[in-house]
C-alpha positions as CSV (number, residue, x, y, z in Angstrom):
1,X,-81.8,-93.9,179.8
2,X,-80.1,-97.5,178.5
3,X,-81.2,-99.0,175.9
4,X,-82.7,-102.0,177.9
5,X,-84.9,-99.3,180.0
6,X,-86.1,-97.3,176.8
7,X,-87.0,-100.8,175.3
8,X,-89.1,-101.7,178.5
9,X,-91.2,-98.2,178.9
10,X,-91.8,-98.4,175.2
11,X,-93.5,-101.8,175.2
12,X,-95.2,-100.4,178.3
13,X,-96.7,-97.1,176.1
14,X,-97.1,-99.6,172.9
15,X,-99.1,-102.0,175.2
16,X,-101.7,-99.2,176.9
17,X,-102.3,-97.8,173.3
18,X,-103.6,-101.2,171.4
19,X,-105.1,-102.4,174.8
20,X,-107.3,-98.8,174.5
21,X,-107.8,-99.1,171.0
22,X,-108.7,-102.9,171.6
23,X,-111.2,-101.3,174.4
24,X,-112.8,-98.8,171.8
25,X,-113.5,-100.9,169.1
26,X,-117.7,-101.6,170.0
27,X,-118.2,-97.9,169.9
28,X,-117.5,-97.0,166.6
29,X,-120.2,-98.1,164.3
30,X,-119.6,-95.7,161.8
31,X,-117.2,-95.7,158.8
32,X,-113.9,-94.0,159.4
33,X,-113.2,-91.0,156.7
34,X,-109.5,-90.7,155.4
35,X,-108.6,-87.2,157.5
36,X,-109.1,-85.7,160.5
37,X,-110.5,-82.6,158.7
38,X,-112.9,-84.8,156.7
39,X,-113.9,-86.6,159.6
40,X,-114.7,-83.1,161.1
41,X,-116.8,-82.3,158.2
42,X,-118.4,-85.2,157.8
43,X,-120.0,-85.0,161.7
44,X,-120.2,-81.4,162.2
45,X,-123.6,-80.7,160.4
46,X,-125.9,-83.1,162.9
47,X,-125.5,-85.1,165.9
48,X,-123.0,-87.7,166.0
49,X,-124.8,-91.0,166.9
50,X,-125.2,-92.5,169.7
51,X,-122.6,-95.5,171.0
52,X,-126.4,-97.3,172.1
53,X,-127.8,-97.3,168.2
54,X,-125.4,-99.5,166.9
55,X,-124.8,-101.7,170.8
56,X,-128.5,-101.9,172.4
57,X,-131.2,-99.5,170.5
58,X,-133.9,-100.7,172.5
59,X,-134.3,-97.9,174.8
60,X,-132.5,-98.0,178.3
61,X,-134.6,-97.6,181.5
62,X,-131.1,-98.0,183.8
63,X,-127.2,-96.8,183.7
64,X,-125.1,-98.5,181.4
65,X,-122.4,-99.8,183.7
66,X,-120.5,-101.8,181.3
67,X,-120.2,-98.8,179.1
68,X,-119.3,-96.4,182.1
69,X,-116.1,-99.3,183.2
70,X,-115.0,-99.8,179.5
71,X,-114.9,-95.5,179.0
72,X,-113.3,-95.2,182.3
73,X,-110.4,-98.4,181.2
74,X,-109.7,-96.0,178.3
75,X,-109.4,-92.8,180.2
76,X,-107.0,-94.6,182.7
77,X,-105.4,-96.0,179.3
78,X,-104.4,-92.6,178.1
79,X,-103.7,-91.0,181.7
80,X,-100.8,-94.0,182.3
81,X,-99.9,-93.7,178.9
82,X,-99.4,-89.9,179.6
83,X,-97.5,-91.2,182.8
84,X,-95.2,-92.9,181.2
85,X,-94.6,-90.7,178.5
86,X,-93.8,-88.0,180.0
87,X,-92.5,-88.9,184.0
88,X,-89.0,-90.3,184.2
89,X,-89.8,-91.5,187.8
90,X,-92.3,-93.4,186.3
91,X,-90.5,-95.1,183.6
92,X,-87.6,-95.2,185.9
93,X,-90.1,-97.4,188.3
94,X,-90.8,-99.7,185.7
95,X,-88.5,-101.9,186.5
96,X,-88.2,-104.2,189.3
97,X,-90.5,-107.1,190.4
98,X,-94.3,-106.2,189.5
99,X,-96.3,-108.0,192.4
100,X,-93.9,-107.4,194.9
101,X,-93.5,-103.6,194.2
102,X,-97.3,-103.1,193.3
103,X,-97.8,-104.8,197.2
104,X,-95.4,-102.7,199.0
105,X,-96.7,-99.4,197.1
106,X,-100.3,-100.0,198.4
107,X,-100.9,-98.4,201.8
108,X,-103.3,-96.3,203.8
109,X,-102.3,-92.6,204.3
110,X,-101.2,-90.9,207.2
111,X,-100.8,-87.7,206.0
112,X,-103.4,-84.9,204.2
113,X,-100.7,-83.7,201.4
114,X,-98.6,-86.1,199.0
115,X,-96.0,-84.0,198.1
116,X,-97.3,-82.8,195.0
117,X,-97.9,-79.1,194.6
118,X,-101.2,-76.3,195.8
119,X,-101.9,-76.4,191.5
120,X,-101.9,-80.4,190.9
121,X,-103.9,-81.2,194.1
122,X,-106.4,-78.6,194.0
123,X,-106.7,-78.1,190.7
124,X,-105.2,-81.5,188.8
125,X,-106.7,-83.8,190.7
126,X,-110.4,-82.6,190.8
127,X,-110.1,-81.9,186.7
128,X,-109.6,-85.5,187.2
129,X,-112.6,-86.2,189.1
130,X,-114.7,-84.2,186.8
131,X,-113.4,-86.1,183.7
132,X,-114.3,-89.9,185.3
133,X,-117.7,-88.2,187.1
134,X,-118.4,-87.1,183.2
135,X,-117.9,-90.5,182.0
136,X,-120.6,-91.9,184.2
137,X,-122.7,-89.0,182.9
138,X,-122.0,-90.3,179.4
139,X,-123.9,-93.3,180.0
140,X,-126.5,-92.6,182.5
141,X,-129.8,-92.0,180.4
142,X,-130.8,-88.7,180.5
143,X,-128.5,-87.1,182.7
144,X,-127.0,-85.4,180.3
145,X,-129.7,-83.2,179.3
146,X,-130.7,-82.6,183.0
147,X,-130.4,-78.7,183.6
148,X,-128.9,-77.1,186.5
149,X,-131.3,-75.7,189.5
150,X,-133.2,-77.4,192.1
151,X,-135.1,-80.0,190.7
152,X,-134.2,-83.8,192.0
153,X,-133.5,-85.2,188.7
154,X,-130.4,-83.0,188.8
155,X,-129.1,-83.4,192.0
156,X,-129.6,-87.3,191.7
157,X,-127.5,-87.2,188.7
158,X,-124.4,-85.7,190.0
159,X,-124.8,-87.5,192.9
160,X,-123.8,-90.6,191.4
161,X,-121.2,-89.3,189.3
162,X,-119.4,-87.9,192.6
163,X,-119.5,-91.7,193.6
164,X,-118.3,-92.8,190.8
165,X,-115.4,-90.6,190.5
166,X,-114.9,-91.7,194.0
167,X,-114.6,-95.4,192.8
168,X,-112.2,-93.7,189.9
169,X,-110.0,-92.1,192.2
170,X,-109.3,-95.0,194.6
171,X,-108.8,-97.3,191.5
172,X,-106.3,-94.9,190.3
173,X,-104.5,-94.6,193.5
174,X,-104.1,-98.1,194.8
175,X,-106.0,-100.3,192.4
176,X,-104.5,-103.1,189.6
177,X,-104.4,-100.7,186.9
178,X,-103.3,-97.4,189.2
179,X,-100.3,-95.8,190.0
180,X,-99.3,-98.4,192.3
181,X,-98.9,-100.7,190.0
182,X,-97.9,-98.4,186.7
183,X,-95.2,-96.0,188.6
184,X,-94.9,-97.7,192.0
185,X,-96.5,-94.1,193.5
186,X,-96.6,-95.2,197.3
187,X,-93.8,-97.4,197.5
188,X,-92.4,-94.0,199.0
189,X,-94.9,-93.1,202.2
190,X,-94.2,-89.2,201.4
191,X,-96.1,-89.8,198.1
192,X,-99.4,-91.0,199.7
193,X,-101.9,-88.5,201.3
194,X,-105.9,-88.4,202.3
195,X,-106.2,-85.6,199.4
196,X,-106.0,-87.6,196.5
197,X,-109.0,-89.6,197.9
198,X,-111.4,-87.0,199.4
199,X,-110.2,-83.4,196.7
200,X,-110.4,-85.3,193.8
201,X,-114.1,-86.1,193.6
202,X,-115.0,-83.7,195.8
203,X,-113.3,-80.9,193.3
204,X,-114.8,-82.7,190.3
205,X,-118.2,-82.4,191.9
206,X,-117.7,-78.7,192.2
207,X,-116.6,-78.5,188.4
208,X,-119.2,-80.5,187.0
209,X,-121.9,-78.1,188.3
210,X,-119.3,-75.8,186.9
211,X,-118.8,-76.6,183.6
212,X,-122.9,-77.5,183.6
213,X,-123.4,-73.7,184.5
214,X,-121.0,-72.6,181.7
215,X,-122.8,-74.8,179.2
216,X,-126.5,-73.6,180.5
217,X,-125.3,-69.6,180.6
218,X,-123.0,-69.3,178.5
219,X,-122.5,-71.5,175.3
220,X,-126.6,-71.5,174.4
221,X,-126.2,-68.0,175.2
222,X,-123.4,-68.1,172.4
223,X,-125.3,-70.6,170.2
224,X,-128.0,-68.6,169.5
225,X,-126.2,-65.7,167.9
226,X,-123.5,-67.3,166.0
227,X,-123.7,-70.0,163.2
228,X,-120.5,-71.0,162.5
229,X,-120.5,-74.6,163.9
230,X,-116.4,-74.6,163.9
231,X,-116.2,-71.7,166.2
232,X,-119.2,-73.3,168.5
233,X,-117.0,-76.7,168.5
234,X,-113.9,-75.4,169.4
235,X,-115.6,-73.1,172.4
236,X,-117.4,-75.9,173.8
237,X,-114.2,-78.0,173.8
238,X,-111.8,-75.6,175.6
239,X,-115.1,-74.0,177.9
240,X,-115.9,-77.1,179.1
241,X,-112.4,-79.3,179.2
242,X,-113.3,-81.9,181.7
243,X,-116.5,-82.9,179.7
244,X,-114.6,-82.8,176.4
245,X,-112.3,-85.2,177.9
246,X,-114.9,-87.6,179.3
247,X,-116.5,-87.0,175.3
248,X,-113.0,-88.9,174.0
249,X,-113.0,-91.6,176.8
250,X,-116.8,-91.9,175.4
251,X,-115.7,-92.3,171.8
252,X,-117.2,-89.1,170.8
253,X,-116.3,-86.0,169.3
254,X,-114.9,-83.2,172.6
255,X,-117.7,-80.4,171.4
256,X,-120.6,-83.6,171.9
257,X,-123.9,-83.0,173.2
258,X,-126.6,-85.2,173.5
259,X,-129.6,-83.8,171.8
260,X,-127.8,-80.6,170.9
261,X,-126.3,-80.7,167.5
262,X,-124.0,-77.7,166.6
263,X,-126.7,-77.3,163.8
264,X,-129.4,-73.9,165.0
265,X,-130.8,-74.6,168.8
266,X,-134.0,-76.2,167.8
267,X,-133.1,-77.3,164.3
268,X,-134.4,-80.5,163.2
269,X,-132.3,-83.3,162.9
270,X,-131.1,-83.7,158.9
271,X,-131.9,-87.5,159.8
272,X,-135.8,-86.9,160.4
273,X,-138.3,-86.7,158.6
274,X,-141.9,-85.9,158.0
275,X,-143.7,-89.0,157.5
276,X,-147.1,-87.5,156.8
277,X,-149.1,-88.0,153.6
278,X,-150.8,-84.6,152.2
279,X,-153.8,-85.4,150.9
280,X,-154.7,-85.6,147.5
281,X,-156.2,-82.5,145.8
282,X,-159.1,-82.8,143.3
283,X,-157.5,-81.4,139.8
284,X,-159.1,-78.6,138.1
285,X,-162.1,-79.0,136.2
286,X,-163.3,-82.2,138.1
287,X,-167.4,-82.6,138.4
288,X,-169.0,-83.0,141.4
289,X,-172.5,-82.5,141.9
290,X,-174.3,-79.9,144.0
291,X,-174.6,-81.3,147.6
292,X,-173.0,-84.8,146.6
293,X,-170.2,-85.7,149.2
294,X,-167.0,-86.1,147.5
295,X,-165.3,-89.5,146.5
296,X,-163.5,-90.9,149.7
297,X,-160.0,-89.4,150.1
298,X,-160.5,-86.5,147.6
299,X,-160.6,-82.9,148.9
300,X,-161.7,-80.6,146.6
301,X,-160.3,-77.2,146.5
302,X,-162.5,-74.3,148.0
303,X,-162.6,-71.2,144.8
């Protein structure tokens, strides 16, 4: 590679990376710790908070779209910055003129494969489609929590996030911020096919319901007998992959769950508490006579 080439696809990787951590600054709202391992710490014993306490706590009735497009801007962020890193066609195809190149790359297919292999179409591309159909997930109210089976709330749910890995897909493929623009995938008509548009969400759909049934059946299964919050982490993470994936686009911790610390199922949040007042007690020895109520507010102890 000359130097004038490695100089180029470096500015290109340099560029994705502050424009993501530009894109990721609202969702932090909490103080950064010096370490990873500290960080880890800090968050494993209760829930991490929510992007919405710190962005819009009053509660939301509809999806947050905003937050769906700036998650899915990050997870593009770090897919072309994987691109780039790691393809020498795509740094190679860095050069050139931008518009005219991006233009001449866009195109409708006319074949079902694009030349990539049975384990990146079938497999690749619909982890892809699981990851952006998670992000929508992320930030539509109460779809997180709803459990796999027959009810409409579910259904409804995924629905959406199959057309809006839809909208993913076809952004990545031809859109401003795609491969057609980042790589110049198309300018080639061998690299275009109808899979990338109709396998990829339609293969995330399928591993959504997936990973939700792995989640439902398996890790409460394993929750229940085990305490030890770094093992439960690390199994959610690699057990459910495309969610965990979706949970960094999200700003969150990859083991995230709304609602389900890795604290005991059913454990109450460190960060609630009881707001009752006990009443007060009567000390010993007070006088009260026979068949006289007692003074307003004072309960006096049966012998």
């Amino acid at each position: 590679m000359t130097g004038s080439n490695r100089g180029r696809w470096v500015r290109w990787v340099g560029a994705l990376v502050v424009s993501c951590l530009v894109a990721s600054g609202e969702v932090h709202g909490q103080e950064s710790t010096g370490t990873l391992a500290e960080a880890m710490a800090e968050h494993m014993d209760g829930a991490q908070p929510s992007r919405d306490q710190f962005t819009n706590p009053a509660p939301r009735r509809g999806a947050n779209v905003l937050g769906a497009v700036g998650d899915s801007f990050r997870l593009l962020t770090m897919q072309h910055a994987i691109r780039i890193g790691f393809q020498e066609k795509t740094r190679r195809e860095l050069d050139g003129p931008f518009f005219k190149d991006y233009a001449n790359s866009v195109r409708v297919p006319h074949t079902w494969g694009d030349g990539d292999g049975w384990v990146v179409n079938y497999l690749g591309h619909p982890a892809q489609g699981a990851t952006s159909g998670w992000v929508w997930i992320n930030n539509d109210p109460g779809a997180e929590q709803a459990t796999l089976g027959l009810s409409r709330r579910y259904w409804t749910s995924r629905a959406r996030a199959l057309a809006w890995s839809a909208a993913y897909s076809t952004q990545f493929e031809i859109g401003p911020y795609s491969e057609a623009s980042i790589g110049n995938v198309g300018l080639d008509p061998k690299t275009t096919g109808w899979t990338d548009y109709v396998a990829t969400p339609l293969g995330g759909f399928a591993m959504i319901i997936a990973e939700d049934a792995i989640d439902q059946h398996f890790l409460v299964w394993l929750e229940r007998r085990t305490r030890q919050k770094p093992l439960r982490a690390i199994v959610r993470s690699f057990a459910t992959p495309n969610r965990s994936m979706a949970n960094l686009a999200s700003g969150r911790w990859p083991w995230h769950r709304e609602g389900r610390p890795l604290g005991e199922l059913g454990r109450r949040p460190r960060n609630e508490f009881i707001t009752t007042q006990a009443e007060p007690v009567a000390p010993r020895g007070t006088a009260v006579a026979i068949g006289a109520p007692a003074p307003e507010g004072l309960v006096i102890p049966e012998r």
